[in-house]
Backbone bond lengths (Angstrom), bond angles and torsions (degrees), N, CA, C in turn:
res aa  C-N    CA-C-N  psi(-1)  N-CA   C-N-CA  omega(-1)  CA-C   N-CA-C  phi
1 X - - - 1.454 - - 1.519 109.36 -
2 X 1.463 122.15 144.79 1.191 136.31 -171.15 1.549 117.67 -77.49
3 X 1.214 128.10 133.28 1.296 119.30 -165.60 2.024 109.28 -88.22
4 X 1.180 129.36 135.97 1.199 142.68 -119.64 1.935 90.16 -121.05
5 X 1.374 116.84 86.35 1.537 119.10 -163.79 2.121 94.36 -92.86
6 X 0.876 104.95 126.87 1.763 125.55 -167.90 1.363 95.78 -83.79
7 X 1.567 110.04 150.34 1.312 128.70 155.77 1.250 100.46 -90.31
8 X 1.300 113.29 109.33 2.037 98.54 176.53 1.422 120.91 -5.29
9 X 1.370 141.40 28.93 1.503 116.13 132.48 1.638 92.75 -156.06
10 X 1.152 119.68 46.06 1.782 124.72 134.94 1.296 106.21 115.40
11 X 1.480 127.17 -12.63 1.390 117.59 175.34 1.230 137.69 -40.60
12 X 1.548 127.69 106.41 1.109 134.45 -162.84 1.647 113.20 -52.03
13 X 1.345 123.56 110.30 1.722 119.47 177.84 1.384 110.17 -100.48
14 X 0.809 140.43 33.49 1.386 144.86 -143.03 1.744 104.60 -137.45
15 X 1.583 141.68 158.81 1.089 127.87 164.37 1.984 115.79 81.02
16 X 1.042 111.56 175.39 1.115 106.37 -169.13 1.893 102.32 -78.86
17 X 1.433 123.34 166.41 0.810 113.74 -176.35 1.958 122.65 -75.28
18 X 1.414 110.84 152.54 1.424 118.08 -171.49 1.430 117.70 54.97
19 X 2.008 105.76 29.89 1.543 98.43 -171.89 2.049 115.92 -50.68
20 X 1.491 112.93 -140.00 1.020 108.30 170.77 1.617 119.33 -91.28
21 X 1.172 103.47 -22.45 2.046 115.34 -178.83 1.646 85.69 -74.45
22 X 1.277 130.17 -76.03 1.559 116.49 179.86 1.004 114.06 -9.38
23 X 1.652 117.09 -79.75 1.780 142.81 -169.05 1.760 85.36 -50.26
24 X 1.185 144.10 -51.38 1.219 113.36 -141.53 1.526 78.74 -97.95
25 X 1.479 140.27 -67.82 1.348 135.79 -177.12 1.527 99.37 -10.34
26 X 1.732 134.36 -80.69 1.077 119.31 -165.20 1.354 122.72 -86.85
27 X 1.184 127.04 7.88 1.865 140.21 152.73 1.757 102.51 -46.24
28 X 1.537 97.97 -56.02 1.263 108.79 -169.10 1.663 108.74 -64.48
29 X 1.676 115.84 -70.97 1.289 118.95 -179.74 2.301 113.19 -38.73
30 X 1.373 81.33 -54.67 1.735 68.08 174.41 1.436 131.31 -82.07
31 X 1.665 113.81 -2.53 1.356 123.86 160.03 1.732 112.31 -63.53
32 X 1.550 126.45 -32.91 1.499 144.94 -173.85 1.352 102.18 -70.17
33 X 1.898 109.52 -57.54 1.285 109.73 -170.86 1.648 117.98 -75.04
34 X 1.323 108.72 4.66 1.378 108.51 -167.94 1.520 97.49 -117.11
35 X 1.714 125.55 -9.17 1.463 115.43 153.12 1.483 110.53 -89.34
36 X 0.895 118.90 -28.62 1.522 138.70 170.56 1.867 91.96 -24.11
37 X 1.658 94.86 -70.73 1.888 119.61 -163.15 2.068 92.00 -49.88
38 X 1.470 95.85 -54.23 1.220 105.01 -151.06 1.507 109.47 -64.78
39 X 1.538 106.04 -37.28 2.071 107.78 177.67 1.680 107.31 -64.06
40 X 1.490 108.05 -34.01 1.324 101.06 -174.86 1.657 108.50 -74.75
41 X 1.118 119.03 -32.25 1.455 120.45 179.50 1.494 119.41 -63.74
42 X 1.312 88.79 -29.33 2.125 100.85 178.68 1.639 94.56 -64.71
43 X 1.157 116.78 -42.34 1.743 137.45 -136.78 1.733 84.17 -74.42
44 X 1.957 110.60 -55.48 1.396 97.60 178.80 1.036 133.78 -96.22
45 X 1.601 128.86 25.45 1.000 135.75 -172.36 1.845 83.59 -111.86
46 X 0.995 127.86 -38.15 1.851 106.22 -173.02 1.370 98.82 -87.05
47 X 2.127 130.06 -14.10 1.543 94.31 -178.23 1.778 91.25 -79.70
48 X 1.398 119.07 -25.07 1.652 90.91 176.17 0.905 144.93 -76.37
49 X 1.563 133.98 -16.97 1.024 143.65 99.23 1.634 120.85 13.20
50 X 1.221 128.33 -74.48 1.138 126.58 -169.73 2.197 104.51 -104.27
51 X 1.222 105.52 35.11 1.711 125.10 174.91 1.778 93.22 -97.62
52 X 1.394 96.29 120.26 1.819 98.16 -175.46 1.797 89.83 -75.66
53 X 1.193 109.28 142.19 1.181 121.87 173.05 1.578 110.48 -104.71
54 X 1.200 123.73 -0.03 1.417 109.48 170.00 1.729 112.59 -99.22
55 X 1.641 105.15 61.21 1.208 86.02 170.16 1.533 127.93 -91.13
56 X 1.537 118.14 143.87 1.817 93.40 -162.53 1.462 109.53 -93.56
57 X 1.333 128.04 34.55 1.515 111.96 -179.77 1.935 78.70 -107.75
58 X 1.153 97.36 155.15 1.486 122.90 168.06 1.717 111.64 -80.46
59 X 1.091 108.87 -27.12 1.762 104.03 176.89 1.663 97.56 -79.98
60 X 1.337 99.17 -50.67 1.822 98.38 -168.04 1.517 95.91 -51.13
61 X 1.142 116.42 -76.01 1.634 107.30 -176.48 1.702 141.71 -64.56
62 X 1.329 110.96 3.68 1.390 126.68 140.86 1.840 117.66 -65.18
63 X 1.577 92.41 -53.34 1.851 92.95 174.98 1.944 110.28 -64.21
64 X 1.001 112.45 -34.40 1.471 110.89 -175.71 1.934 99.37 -66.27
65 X 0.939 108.88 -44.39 1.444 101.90 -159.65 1.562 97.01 -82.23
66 X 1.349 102.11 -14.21 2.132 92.19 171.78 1.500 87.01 -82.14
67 X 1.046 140.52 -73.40 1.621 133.26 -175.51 1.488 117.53 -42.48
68 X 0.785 117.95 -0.11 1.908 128.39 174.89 1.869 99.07 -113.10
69 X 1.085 112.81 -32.53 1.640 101.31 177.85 1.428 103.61 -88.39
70 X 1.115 129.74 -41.02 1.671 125.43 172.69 1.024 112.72 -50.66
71 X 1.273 139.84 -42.58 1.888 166.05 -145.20 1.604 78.90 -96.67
72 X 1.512 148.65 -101.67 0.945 166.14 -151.37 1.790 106.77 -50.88
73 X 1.834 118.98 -38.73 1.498 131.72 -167.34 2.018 79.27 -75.64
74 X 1.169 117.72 -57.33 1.654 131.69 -161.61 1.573 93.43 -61.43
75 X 0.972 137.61 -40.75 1.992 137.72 -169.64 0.985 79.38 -61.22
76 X 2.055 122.93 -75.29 1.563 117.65 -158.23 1.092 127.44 -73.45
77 X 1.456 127.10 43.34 1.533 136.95 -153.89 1.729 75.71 -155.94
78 X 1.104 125.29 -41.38 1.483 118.60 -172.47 1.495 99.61 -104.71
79 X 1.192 136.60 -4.15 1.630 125.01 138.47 1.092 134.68 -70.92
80 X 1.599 130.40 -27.85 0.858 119.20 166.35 1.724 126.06 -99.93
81 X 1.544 100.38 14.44 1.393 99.51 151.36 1.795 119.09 -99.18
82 X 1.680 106.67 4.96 1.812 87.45 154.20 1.071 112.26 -90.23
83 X 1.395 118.30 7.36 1.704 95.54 -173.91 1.628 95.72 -80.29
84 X 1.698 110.05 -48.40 1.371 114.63 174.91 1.948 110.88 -42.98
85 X 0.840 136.24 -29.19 1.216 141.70 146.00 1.184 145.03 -22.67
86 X 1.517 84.05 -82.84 1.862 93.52 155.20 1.452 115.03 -60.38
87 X 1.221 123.28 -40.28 1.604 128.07 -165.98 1.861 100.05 -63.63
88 X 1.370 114.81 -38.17 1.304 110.68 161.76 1.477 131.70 -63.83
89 X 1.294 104.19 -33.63 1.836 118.96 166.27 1.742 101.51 -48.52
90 X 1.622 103.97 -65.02 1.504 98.23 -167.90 1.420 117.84 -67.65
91 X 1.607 121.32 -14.24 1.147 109.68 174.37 1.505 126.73 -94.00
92 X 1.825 116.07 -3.26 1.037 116.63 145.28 1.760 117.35 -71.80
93 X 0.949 116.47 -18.36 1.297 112.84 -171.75 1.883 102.87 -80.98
94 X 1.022 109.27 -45.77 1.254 111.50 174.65 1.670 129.74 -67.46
95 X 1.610 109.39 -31.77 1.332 127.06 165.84 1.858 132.37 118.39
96 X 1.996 91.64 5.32 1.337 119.51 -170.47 1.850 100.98 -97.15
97 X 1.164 113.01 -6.96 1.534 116.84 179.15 1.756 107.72 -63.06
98 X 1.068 116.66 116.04 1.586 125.40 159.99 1.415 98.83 99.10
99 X 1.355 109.19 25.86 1.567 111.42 154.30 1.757 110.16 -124.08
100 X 1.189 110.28 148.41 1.643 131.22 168.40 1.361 102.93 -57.21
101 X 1.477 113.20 129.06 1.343 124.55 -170.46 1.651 93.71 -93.76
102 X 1.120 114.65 -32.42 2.184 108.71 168.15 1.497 110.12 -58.17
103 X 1.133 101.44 -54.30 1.517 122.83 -149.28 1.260 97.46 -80.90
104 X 1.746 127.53 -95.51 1.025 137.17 -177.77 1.576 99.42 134.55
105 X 1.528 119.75 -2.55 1.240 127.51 153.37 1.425 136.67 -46.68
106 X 1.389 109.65 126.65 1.836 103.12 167.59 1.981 107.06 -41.87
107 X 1.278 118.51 126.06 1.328 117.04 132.64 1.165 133.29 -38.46
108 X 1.160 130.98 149.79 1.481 136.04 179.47 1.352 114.00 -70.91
109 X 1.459 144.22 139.82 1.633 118.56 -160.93 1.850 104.99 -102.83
110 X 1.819 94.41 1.50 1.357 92.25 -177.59 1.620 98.22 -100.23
111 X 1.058 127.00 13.47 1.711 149.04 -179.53 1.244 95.09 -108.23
112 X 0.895 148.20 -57.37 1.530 136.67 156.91 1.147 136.99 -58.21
113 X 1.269 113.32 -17.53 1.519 115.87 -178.09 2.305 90.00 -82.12
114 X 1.057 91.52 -43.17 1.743 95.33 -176.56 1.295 101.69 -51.35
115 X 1.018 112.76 -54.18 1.697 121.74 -142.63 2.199 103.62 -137.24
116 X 1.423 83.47 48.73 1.833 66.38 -176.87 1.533 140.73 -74.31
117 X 1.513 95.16 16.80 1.703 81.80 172.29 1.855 90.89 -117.74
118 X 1.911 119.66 45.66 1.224 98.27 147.09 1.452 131.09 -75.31
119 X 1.324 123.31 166.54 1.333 127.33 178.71 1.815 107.64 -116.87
120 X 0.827 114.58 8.11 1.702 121.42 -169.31 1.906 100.95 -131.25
121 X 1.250 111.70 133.25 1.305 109.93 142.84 1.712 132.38 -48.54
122 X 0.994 127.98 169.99 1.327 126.22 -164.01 1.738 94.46 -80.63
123 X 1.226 111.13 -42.36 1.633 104.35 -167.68 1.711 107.91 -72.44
124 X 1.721 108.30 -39.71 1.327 104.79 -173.95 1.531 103.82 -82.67
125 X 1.576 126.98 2.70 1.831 119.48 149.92 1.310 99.89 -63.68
126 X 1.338 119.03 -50.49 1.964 114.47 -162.10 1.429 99.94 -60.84
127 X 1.198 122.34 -40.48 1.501 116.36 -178.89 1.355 126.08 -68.99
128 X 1.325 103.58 -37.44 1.631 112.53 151.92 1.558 147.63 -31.49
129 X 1.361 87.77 -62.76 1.110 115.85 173.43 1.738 111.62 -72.44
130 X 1.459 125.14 -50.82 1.234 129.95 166.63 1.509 115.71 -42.10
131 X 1.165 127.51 -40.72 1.458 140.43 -146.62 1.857 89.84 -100.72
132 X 1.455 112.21 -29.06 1.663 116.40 169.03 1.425 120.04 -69.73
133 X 1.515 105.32 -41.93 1.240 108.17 177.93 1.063 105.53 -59.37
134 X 1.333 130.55 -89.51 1.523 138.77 170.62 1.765 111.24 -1.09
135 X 1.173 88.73 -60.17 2.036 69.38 179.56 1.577 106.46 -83.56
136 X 1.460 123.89 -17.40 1.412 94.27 168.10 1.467 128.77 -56.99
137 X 1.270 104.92 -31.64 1.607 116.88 177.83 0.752 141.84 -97.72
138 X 1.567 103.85 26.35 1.182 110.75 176.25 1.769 95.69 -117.09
């Protein structure tokens, strides 16, 4: 058996690409980051929840309700990255995970270990992104 060389925190590089230790290595990491989302979301929904709302100065409770809409803008910024989440679950599950949805290229596995629910290689993001700018500015 082949000896198993880590991206600083253990990702198997070794073997053909997206073997089964891959698939489960990042099953696992985005299964963590997606309870990760979810304890912290419990966490601000009971301290707001339990935030006395009768406070009687008018500044205090103008500042609370900007700190309750930031708190609330940040959840839905962290909901709709489980969906991106799950959408990576099913595409390891299915067998399209750690390939470029342009391309049809392997991803980079040290591009995934950063960023694993991308769907683009690093070059076809730059192209992406270039081809966005451009029509914004225009």
């Amino acid at each position: 058996m082949s000896e198993t060389r880590p991206i600083g925190t253990g990702l198997p590089e070794d073997g053909p690409f997206m073997n089964d230790r891959q698939k489960e290595y990042f099953r696992k990491k985005l299964l963590a980051w997606k309870a990760d989302i979810l304890r912290e979301s419990r966490e601000t929904l009971d301290a707001l929840a339990n935030e006395s709302s009768n406070q009687a100065d008018a500044a205090d409770r103008a500042s609370s309700e900007t700190d309750r809409a930031i708190e609330l803008r940040a959840r839905d910024r962290q909901r709709k990255l489980i969906a991106k989440i799950d959408a990576a679950i099913e595409r390891i599950d299915d067998g399209s995970y750690g390939y470029c949805e342009e391309t049809g290229e392997p991803i980079s596995l040290r591009r995934l270990d950063a960023r694993p629910i991308a769907t683009m290689s690093l070059e076809a993001q730059e192209r992406h992104e270039r081809r966005e700018k451009v029509y914004r500015d225009e």
